[in-house]
MIDOSE-1310 file (N, C-alpha, C; in nm, 2 decimals, decimal comma, always signed):
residues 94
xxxx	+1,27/+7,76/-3,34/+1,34/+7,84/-3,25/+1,48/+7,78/-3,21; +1,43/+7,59/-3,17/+1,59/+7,55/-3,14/+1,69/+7,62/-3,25; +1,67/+7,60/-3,35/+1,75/+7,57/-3,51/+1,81/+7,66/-3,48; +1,73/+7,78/-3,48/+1,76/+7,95/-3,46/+1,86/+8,01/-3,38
xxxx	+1,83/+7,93/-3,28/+1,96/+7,91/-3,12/+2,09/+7,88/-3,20; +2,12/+7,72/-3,25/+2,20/+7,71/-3,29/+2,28/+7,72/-3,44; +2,25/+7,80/-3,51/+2,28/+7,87/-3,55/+2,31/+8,01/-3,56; +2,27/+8,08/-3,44/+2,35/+8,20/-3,38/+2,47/+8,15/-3,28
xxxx	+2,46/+8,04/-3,23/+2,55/+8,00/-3,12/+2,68/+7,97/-3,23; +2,67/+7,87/-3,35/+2,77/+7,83/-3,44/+2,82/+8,01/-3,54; +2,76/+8,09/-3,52/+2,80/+8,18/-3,62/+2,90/+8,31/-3,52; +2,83/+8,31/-3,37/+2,82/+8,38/-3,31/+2,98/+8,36/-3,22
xxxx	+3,00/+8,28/-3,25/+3,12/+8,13/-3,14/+3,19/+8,11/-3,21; +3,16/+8,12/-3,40/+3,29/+8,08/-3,50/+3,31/+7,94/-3,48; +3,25/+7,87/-3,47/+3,21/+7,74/-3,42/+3,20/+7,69/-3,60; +3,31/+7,58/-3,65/+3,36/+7,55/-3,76/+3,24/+7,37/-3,77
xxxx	+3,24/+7,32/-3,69/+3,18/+7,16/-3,66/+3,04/+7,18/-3,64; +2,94/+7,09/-3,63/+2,80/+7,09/-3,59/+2,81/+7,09/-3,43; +2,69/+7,18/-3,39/+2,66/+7,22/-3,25/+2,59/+7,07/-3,17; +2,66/+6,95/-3,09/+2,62/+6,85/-3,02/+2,57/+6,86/-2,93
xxxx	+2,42/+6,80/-2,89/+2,33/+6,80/-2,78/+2,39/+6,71/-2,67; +2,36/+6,71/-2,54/+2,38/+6,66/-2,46/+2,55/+6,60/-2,45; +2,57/+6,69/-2,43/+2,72/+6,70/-2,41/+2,78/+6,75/-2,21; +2,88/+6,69/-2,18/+2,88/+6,80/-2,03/+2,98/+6,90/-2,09
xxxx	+2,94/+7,03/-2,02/+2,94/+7,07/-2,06/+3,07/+7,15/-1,99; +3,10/+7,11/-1,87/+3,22/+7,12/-1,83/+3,36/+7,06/-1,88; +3,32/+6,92/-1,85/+3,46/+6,88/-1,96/+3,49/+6,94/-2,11; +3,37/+6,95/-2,18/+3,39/+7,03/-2,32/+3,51/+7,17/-2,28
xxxx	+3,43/+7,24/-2,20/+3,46/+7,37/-2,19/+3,60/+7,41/-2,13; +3,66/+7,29/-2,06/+3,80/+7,25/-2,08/+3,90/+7,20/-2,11; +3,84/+7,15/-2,21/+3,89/+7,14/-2,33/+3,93/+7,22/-2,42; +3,82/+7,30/-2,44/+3,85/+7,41/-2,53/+3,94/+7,50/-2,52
xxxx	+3,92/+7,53/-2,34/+4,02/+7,64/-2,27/+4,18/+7,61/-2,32; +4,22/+7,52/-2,33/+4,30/+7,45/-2,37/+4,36/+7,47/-2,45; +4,28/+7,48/-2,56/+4,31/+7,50/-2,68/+4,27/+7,67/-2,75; +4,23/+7,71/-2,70/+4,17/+7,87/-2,72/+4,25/+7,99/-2,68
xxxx	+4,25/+8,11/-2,72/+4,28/+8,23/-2,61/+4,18/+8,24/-2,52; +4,25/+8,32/-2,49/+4,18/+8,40/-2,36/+4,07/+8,45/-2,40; +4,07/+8,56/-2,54/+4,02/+8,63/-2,62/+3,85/+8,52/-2,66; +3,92/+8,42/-2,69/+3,84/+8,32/-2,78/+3,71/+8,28/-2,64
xxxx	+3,81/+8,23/-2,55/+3,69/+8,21/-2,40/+3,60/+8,29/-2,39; +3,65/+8,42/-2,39/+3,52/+8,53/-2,33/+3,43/+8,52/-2,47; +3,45/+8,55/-2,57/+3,37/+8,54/-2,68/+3,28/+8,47/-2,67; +3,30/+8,30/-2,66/+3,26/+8,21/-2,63/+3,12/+8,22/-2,49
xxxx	+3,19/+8,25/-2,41/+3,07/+8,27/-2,26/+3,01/+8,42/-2,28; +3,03/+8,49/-2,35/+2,96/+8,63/-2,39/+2,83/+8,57/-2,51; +2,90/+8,52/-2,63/+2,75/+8,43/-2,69/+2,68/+8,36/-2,65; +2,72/+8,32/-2,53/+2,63/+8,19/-2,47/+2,53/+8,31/-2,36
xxxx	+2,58/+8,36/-2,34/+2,49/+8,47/-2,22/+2,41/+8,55/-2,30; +2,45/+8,60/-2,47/+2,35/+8,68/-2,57/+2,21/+8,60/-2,57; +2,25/+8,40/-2,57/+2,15/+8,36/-2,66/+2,04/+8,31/-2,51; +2,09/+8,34/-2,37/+1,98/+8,32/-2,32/+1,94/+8,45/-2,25
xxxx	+1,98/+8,54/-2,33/+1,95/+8,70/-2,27/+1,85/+8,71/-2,37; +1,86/+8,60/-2,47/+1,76/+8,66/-2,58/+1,61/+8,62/-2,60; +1,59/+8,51/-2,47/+1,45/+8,50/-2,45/+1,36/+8,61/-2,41; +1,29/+8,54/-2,41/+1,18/+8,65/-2,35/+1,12/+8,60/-2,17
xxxx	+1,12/+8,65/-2,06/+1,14/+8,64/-1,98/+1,27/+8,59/-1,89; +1,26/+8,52/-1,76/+1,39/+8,47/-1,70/+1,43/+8,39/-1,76; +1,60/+8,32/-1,74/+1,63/+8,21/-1,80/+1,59/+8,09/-1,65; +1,57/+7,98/-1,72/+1,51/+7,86/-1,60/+1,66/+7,84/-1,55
xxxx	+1,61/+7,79/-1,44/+1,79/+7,77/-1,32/+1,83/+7,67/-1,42; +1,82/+7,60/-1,49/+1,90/+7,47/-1,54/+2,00/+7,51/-1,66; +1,91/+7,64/-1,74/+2,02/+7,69/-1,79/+2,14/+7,77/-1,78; +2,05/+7,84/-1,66/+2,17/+7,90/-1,58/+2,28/+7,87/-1,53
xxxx	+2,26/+7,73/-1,47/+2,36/+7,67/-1,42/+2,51/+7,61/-1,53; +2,40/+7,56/-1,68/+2,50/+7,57/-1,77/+2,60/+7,66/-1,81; +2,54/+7,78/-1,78/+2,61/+7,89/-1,85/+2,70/+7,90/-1,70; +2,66/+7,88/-1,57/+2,79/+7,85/-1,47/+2,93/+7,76/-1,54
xxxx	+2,83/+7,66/-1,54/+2,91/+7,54/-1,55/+3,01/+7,55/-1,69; +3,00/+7,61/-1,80/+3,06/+7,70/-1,89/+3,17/+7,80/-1,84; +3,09/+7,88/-1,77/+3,21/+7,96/-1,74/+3,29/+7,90/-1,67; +3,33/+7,80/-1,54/+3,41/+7,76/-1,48/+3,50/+7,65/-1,55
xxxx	+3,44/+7,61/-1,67/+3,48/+7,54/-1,73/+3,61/+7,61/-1,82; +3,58/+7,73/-1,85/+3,64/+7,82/-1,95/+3,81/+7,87/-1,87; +3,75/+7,85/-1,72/+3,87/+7,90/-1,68/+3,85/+8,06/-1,63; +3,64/+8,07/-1,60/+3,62/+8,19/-1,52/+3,59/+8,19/-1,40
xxxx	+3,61/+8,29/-1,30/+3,53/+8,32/-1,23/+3,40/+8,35/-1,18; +3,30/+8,31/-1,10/+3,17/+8,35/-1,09/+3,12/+8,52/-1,12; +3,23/+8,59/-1,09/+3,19/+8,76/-1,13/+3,22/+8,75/-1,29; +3,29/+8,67/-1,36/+3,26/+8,73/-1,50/+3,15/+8,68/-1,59
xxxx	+3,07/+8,58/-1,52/+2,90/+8,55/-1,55/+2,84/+8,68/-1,49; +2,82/+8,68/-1,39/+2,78/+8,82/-1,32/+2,80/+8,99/-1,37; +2,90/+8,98/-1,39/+2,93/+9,14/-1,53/+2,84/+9,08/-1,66; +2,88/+9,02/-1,70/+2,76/+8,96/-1,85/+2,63/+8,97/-1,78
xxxx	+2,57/+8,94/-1,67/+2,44/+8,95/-1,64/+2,40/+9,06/-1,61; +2,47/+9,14/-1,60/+2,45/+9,32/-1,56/+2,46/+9,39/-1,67; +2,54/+9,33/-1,78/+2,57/+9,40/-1,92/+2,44/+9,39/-1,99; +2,35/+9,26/-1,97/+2,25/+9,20/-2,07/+2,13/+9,15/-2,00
xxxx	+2,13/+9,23/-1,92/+1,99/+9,26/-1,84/+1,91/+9,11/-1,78; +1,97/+9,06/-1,74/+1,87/+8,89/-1,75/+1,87/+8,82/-1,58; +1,74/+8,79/-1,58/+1,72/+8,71/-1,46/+1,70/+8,57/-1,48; +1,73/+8,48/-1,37/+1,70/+8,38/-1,39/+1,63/+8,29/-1,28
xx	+1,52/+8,17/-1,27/+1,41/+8,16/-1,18/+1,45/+8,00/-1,16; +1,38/+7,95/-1,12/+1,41/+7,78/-1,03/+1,30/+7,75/-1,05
């Protein structure tokens, strides 16, 4: 299932390099901002919200907070996690 993750994440993201574990994930993410559109950001925090919409029950707080910590990184606001969470039906638990 990881494998499965990340390779929807690399196909899904246009992600050209191998997908790195344990990374922060804020500095990454602006970085990218950086270097990306606008266009390319949401893409980016829209795949990341498909692949933990795509479990089966809540997402655990720790990933949630990644996908925070992604979006602020990207250069979002807390409502544009919040529209993706309402778009893709998902809760998440502690």
């Amino acid at each position: 299932m990881h494998d499965d993750a990340l390779r929807k994440l690399r196909r899904g993201a246009g992600l050209g390099g191998r997908v790195t574990q344990g990374i922060d994930v804020t500095n990454w993410a602006m970085s990218y901002a950086r270097v990306s559109s606008a266009l390319q950001r949401e893409q980016l925090l829209e795949t990341a919200v498909q692949l933990a919409a795509d479990r089966r029950g809540p997402v655990p707080l720790r990933q949630y907070a990644s996908l925070l910590d992604l979006s602020f990184g990207l250069g979002f606001h807390t409502d544009a996690l919040a529209r993706l969470r309402e778009r893709y039906a998902f809760e998440y638990v502690d």
